[in-house]
NUMARFI-766319 format. One record per residue: x, y, z of N, C-alpha, C in turn; residue in one letter. Coordinates in steps of 0.1 Angstrom, whole numbers, plus 5000, padded with zeros to 4 digits. Last residue first. Layout:
<sites>
XYZXYZXYZa
...
</sites>
This chain:
<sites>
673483041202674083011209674182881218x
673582921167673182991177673982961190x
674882811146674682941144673882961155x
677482561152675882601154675982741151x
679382401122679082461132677482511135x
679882191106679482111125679982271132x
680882191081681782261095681082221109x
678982091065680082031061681082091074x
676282111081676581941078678081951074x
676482351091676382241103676482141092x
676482501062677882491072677582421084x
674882351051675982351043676682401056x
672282481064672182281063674382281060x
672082741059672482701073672882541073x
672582741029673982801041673482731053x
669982651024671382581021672282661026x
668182851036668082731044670082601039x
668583101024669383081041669282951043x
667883010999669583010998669783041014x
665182941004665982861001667182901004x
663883211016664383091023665083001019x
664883370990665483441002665383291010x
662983220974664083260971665483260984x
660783310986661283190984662483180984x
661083560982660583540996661383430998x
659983590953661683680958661683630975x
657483480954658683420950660183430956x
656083670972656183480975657483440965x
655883910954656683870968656783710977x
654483800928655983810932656683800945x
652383740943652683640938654383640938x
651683960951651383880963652483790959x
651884260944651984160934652784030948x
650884560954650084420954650084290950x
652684780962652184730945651084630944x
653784670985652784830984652384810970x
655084470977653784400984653284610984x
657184540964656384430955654984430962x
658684710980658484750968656984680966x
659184490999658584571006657584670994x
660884350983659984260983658784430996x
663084550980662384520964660884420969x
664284561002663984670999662684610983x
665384261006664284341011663684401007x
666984260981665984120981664884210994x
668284550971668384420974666584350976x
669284820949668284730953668284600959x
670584970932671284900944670184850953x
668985080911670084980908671384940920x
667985370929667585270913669185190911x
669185250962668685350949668685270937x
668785250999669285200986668785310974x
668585351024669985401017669785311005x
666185291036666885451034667685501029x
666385031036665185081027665785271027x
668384901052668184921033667885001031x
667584851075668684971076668885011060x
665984661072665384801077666284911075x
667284411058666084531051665484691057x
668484181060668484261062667584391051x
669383901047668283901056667584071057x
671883911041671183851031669383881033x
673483991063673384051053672184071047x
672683741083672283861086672483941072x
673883551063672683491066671983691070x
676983671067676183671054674383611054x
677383621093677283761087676383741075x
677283351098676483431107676183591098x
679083331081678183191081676983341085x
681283431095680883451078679583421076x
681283271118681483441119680683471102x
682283041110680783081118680883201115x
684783071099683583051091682183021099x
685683161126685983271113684383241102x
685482921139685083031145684383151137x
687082791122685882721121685182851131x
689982921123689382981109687682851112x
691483011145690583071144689683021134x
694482871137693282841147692082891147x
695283121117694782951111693582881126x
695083341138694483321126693983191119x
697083251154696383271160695083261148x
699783161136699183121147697883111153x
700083401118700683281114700383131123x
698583611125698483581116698983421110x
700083681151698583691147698183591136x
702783651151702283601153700483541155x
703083881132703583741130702883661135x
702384111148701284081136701683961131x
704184041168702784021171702084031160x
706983901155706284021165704883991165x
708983661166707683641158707283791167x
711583491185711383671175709983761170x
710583331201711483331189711483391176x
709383471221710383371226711483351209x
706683461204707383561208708883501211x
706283201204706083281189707183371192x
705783141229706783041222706583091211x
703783361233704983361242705983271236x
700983201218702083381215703283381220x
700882991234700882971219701583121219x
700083041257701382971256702082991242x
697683121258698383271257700083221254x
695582901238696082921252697383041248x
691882951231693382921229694682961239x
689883051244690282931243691382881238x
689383331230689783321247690283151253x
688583241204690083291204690283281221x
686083151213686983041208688683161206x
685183411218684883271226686183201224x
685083591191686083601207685783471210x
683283471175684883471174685383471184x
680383551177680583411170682383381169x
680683831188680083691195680483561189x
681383971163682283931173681883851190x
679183921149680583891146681583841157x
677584091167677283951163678083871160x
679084391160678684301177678184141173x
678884411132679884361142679584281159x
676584471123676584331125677784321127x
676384731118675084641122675684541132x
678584771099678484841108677684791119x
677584641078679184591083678884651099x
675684771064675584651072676484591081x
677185001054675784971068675984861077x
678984881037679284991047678684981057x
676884771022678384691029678684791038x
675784981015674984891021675784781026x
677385120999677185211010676185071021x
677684970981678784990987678485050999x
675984960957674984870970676884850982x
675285340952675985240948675585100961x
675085580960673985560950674685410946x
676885640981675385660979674385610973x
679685700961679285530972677685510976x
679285890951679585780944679285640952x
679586080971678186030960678385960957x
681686150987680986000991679785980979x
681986430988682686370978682786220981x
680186541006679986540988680186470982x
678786451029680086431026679786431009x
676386451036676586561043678386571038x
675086211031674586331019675386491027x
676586031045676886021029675986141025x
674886111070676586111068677186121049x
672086061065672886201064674186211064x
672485801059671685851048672286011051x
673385671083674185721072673985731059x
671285761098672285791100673285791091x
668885601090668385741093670485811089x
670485341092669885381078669685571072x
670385381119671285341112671285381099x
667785351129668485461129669685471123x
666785111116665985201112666885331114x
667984981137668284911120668185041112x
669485081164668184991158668785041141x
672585061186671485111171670285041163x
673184851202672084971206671685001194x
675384711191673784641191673284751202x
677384861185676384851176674684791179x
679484841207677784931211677284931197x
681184661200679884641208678884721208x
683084791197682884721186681084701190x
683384981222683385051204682684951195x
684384791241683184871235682484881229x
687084741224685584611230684984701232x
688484971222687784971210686984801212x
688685011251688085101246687285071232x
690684821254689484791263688084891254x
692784881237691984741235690484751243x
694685101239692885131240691885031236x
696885001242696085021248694985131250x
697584681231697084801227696584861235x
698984431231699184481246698784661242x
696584131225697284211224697684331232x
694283971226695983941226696984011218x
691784071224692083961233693583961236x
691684321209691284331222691684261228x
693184251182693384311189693184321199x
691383991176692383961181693184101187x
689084111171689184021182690384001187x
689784261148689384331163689384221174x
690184061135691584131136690884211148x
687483981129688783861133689983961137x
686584221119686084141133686984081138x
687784231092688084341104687384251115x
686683951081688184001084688184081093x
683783991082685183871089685783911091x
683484231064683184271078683584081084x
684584101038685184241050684784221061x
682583911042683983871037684883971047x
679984031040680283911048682083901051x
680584141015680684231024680884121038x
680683960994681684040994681684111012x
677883811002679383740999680783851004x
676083991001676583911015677583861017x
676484150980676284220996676784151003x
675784010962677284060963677384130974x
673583860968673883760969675883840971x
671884140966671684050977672683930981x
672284140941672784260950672784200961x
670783940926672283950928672884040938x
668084020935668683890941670083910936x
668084270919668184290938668484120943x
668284200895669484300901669084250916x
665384040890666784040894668384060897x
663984320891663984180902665484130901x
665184460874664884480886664784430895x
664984260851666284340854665984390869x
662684050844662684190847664084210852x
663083760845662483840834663483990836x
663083640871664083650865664283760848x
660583670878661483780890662783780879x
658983560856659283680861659883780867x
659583320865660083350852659983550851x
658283280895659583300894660583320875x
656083330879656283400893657683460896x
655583060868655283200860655683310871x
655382810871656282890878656383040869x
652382680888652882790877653982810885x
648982600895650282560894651382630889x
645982560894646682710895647982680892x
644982360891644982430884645482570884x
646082170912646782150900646682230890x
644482260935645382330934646582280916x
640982360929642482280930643482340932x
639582610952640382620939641182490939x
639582690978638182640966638382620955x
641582740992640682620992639582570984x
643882910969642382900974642282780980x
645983110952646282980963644683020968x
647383160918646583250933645783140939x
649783070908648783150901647883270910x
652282900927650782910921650383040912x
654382900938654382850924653182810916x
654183090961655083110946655183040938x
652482950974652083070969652883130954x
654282770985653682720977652682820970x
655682951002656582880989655382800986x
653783041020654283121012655083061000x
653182721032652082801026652682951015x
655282701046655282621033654082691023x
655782921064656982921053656482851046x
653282881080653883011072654683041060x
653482591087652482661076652982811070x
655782581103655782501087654282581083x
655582771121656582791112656582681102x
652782791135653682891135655082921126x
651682551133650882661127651582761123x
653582341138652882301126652482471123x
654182411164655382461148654882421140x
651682351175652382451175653182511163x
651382091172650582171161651182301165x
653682011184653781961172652782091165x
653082041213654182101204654082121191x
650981901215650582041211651882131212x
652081631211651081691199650581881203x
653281671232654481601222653081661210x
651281671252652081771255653081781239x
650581391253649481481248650381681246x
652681211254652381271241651481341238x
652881251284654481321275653081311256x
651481281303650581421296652081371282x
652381041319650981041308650981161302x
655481141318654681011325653281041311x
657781311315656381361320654981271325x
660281311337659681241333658381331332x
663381521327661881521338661281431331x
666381441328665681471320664081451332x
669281511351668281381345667181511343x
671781711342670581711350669981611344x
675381621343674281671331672881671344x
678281741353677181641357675981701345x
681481731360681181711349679781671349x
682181941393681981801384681181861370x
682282201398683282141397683382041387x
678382321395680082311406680982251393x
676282531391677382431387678582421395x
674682801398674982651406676182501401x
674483091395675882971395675582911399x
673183331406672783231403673183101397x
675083531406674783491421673983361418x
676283621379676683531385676283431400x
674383801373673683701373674383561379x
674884091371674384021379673983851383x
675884061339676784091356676284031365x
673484101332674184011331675283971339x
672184331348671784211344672684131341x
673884461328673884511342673284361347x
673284441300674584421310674884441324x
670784521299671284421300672784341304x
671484761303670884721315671084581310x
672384851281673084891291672684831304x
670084821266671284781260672184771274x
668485011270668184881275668884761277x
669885251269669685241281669185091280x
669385241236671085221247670885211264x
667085271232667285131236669185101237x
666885561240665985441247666485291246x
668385661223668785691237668085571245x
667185581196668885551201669085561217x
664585711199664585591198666385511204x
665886011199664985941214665185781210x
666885981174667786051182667285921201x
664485941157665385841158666685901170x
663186191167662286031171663785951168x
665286391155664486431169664186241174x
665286321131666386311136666086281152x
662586401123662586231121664186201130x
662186671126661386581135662086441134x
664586741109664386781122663586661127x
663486671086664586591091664386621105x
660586601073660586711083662086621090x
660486531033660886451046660886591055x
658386561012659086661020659486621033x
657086301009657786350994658486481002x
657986031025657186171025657886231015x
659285801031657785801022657185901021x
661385851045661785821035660485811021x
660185991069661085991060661385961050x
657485921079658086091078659286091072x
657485681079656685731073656885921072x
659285601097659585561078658085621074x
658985701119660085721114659885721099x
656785571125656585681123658085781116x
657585271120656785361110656585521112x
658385331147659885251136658585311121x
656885371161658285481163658985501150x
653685291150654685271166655785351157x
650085321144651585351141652285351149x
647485181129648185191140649885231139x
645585161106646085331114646585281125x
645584941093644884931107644885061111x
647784971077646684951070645684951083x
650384971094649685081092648385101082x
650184661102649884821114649184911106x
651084501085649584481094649284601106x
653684631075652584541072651184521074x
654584771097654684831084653484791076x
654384591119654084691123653384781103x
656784411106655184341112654284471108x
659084581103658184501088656784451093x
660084701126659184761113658184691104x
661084701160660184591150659884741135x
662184781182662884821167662484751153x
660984731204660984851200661284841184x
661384451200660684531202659784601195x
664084431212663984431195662984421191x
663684481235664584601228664184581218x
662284281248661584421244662384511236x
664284111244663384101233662884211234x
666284161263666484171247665184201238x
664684161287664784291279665384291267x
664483911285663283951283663484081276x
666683791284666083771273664983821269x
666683831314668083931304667383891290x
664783681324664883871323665583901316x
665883421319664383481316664383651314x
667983421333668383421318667083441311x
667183481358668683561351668483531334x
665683231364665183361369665983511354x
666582971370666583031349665883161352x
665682891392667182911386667682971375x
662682911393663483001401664983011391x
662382681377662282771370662982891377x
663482471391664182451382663982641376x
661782471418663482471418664482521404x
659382531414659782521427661782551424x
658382361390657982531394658782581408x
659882111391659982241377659982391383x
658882021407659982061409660282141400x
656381981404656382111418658182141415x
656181841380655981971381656082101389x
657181601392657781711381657481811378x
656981631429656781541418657281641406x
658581581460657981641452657981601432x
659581431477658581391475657881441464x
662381421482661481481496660081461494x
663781411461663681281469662881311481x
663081551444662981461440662681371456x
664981771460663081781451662981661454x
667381621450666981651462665381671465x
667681661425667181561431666481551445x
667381941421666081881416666481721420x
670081961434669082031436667681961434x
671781821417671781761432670881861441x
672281941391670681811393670981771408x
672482251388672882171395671982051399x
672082371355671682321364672282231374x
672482361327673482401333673382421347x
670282411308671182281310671982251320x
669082621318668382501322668882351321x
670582811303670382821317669882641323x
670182691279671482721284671182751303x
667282741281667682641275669582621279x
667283031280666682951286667282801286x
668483121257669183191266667983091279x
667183001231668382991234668983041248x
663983121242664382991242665882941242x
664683331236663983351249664883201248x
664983351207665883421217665783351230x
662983191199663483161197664983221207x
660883441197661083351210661983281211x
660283601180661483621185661783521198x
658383491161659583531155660583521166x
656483501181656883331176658483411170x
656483791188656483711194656983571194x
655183871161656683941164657183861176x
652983721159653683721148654983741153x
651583831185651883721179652983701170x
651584121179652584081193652583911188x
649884121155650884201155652084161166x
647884131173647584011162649584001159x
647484311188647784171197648284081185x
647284521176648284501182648884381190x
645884421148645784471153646884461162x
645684261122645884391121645084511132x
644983981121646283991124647084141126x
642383821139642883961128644383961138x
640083581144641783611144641683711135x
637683401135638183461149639083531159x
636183471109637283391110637883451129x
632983321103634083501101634883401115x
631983041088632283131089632783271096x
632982771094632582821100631882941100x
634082691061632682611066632182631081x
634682911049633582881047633082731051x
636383051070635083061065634283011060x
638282831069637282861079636582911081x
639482921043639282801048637982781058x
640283181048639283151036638882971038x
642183111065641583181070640383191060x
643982921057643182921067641982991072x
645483141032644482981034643282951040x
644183491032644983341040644583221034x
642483721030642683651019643783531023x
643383861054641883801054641983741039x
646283601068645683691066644083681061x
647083311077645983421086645683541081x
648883301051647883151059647183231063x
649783491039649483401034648683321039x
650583581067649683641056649083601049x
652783431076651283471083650083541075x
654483571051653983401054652983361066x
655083821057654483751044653583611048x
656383741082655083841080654383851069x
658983631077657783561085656383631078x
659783841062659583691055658283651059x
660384011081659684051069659183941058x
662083881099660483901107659683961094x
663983661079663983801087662383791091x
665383371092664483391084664083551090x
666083231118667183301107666683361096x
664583231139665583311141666783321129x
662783071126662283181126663383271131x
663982841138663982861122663782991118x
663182691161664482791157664282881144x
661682461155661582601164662182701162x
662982281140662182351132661382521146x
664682161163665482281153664182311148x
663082081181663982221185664782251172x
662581891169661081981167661882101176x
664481741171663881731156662981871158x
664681691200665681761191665381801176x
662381551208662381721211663481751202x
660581311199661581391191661581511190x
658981281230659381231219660081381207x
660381461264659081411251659681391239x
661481451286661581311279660781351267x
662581741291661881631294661981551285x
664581971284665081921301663381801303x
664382071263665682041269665681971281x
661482131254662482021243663681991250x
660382191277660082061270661282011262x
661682471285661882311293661682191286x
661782591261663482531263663282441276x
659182601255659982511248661282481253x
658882821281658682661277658882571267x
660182991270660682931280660282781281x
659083091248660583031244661182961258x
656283151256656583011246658183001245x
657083361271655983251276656583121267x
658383551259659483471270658383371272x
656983581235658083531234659283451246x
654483691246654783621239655883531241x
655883931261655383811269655183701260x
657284081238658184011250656983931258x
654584161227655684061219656584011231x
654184301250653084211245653884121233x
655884501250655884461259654784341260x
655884611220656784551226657084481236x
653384691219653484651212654984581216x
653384921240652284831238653084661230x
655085081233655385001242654384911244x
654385211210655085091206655785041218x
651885311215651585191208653085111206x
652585551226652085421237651985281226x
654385651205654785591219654085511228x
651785681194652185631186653585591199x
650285881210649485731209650685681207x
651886071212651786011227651285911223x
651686151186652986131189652586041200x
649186331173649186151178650586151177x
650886581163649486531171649586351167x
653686711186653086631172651886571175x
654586771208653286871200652786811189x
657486661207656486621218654986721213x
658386781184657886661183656986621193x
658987071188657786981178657186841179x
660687011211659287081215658187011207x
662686881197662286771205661186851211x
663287081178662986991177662186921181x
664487321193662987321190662587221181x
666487361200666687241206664587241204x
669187451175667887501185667587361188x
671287601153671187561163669987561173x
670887681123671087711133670787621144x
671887711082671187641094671287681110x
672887711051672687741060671687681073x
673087521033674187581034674087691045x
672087151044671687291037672687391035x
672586911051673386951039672787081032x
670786901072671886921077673286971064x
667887111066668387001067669787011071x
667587371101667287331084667787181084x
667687361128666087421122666287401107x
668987141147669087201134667787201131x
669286881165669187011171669487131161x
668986631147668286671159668186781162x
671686651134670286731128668886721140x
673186561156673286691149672486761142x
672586301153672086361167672386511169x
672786221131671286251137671186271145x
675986261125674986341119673386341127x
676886031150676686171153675886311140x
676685791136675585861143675485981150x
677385681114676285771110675185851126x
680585781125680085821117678585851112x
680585601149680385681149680085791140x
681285331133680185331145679885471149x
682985391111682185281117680285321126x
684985521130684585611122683185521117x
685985321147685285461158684685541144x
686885131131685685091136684785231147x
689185281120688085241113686785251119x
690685331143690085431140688785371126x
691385051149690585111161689485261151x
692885001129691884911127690885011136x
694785161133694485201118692385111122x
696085091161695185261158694985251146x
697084841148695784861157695484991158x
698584901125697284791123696384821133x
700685071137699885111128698685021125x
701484901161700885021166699985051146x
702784631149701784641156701184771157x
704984671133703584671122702484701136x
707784921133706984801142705884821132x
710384821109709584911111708284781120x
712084591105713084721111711884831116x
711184291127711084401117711284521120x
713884121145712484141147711884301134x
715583861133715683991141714284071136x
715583511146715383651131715083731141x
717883401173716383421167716383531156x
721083201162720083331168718983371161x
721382911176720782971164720183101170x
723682841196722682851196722082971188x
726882751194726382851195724682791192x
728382511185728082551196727182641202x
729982601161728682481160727882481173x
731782821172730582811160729482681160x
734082621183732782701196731582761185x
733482261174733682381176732782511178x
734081961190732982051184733482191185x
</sites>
């Protein structure tokens, strides 16, 4: 053998220019312009006596004076801790207890009646709120139902409790995913133990099982009060016809619905609203930290035996049932059957109303229909970008040797402090404070921009996981044979990634498609989507149209969610 055949293949020589440093400070500086972009304008016109695109202006901190002087400001803060702290009991009472019944007891088809529970967590809270309307409002089914053969109906939805209902079933679903994980994951050599001392299923429930889901009850708690705070469409809907107003209408009613928006004041309330729920934001991480002391899983592979409920299992199994019966199959079926009627009565057949005159309409009008395509190039196209950069921030942070990795996991993260509403606030002054951005302003680009921005932190829940699962062996035998790290990324790390990638999409474009609060400030004649147009439809009174464009909106979330668990077997929650 000769000493040439002998030689050991020398590895490709590594590219003459490095790719890694320009991709990661290119990607980092995106996502700091991203995230910081619309938010340093409102916290700049916060402290500005003119608007911020005036040519002149000064410095003063007689903002936050006005505002605290504003007459009914103190109600309108008490009403939206009212209002948030009465949706969080709602939602941790019933998501906790569904995540005992349906996960941890025998009752008949819990898994069937845990997905129609869920439902409400993909469907936006401006959907839902139509669809309570429909059935409990004072022109409702049920509610014209019950009149007339009880008469005056026992339920207003246009008050703050009616209001904590609604925003409550919407968000429990939360409660219930972060319950339910806690509750699986239970050491059963505890509750046997219960078990064997004498205590029966309920002392053990209350005694052992609920103490343990202590961590995942609070940390869900203060999620929900954050999202809360950041409720509009309930509040919008059934608030401000009642004169009740919380943060997120006082916002959109000094802004974007005042023919002389006071920027000052509205920068001043969204400036406070950002600081408030970064602090909740911030505690839930603190909290979450915390929570390792509550670890009981050991070593072994052990599931918890299910709680016998014995006699109450089907009396308990039917007030599940009328539960999701009232809360999410009458809301959603009662609104899609709104849209193919004429006008929906108990006293009326219903073969005489019948009509898809509703939906020939939405399709009729250019207006209507621009906002369901806008809706459909929002999600698609923008879904698409905001994957990509997520998947490449992920992979920056996890596996790679950048070092401001730690800095841009943050970065990517502190989106979920910005509520919807301040976002909107925020890069409605960034794009009018940058001249040569008109073109994007007035176009549904600046609403890929928004949204992208929103729904990173989400993104990048539904990716990192599964990238931290792949093993670091895989880079090192890339590396080992030349492969630089964008080589490697891409050629390796990327194809693995791609059922993670199409959750990530799955997840983005459902949130896109959904989205409405961060809209309503930045869209314009002919960048109109499916929110902004159905918020349009109901200040107009056309019931019938917003049942359709509604419909609409559930059908195409309900075929993405059935289309990526039946053809990818992935879950969109946690």
């Amino acid at each position: 053998m000769s000493l040439a055949m002998s030689r050991p293949e020398a590895p490709p020589a590594p590219p003459a220019i490095p790719r890694a440093a320009p991709i990661q400070y290119g990607t980092a500086l995106l996502v700091l312009v991203l995230v910081a972009g619309p938010l340093l304008p409102v916290l700049l016109q916060s402290v500005l006596d003119g608007a911020l695109y005036d040519a002149e202006y000064n410095l003063t901190l007689a903002n936050f004076a006005r505002l605290a002087r504003t007459e009914g400001f103190g109600l309108v803060l008490l009403n939206t801790v009212v209002l948030a702290a009465l949706t969080t009991l709602v939602a941790q009472f019933v998501g906790t207890l569904a995540a005992i019944l349906f996960g941890r007891t025998d009752l008949p088809l819990a898994r069937v009646m845990s997905e129609f529970f869920l439902w409400p967590l993909y469907l936006s809270a401006l959907v839902l709120s139509f669809g309570w309307y429909a059935v409990y409002g004072p022109a409702g089914y049920l509610t014209m139902l019950w009149q007339s053969v009880l008469g005056e109906a026992p339920w207003t939805l246009y008050s703050l409790a009616g209001m904590a209902v609604i925003a409550g079933v919407s968000q429990a679903p939360l409660a219930y995913i972060y319950c339910l994980s806690s509750a699986s994951i239970t050491d059963p050599s505890l509750e046997e133990a219960a078990r064997v001392s004498g205590a029966g299923t309920f002392r053990t429930l209350w005694r052992i099982t609920l103490p343990l889901m202590k961590p995942a009850i609070a940390y869900s708690a203060v999620l929900n009060f954050t999202v809360g705070l950041e409720l509009l469409s309930i509040p919008l809907i059934f608030g401000d016809p009642a004169g009740i107003t919380v943060l997120t209408t006082f916002l959109f009613n000094n802004g974007i619905s005042s023919p002389r928006p006071d920027h000052g004041l509205v920068a001043t309330a969204a400036a406070l609203m950002l600081a408030v729920v970064c602090f909740l934001v911030w505690l839930q991480g603190r909290m979450l930290g915390n929570t390792r002391r509550f670890i009981t899983l050991g070593g072994k592979a052990t599931r918890p035996r299910p709680f016998r409920l014995g006699g109450l299992r089907w009396p308990l199994f039917i007030l599940a049932a009328l539960y999701i019966l009232a809360t999410v199959i009458a809301p959603i079926g009662v609104l899609v059957l709104r849209a193919f009627t004429a006008f929906l009565s108990p006293m009326i057949p219903l073969s005489e109303v019948l009509t898809t005159g509703n939906f020939v309409q939405i399709f009729e009008y250019p207006v209507y229909s621009r906002a369901v395509w806008n809706s459909f190039v929002v999600s698609l196209v923008g879904g698409a970008i905001a994957t990509a950069l997520i998947g490449l921030v992920a992979i920056i942070v996890h596996r790679s040797e950048f070092r401001f990795r730690g800095a841009l996991q943050y970065l990517a993260l502190f989106p979920r402090a910005v509520p919807g509403v301040v976002a909107g606030i925020g890069f409605f002054y960034a794009f009018a404070l940058l001249p040569g951005l008109g073109f994007l302003r007035n176009s549904i680009w600046i609403l890929v921009i928004a949204f992208t921005m929103r729904f990173i932190p989400a993104g990048i829940g539904a990716v990192a996981p599964m990238l931290l699962q792949v093993s670091h062996d895989l880079d090192r035998a890339a590396r080992v044979q030349g492969a630089d790290w964008w080589t490697t990324s891409r050629r390796i790390l990327l194809p693995l990634m791609r059922p993670a990638l199409v959750g990530c999409f799955t997840i983005l474009f459902i949130s896109f498609f959904k989205e409405y609060s961060t809209a309503i400030f930045l869209f314009a004649p002919g960048s109109e989507v499916i929110g902004t147009t159905l918020l349009q439809l109901w200040v107009q009174g056309e019931v019938g149209l917003v049942a359709a464009l509604a419909t609409i909106q559930v059908a195409v979330i309900a075929v993405c969610v059935a289309a990526v668990r039946g053809i990818f077997g992935v879950k969109l929650h946690g």
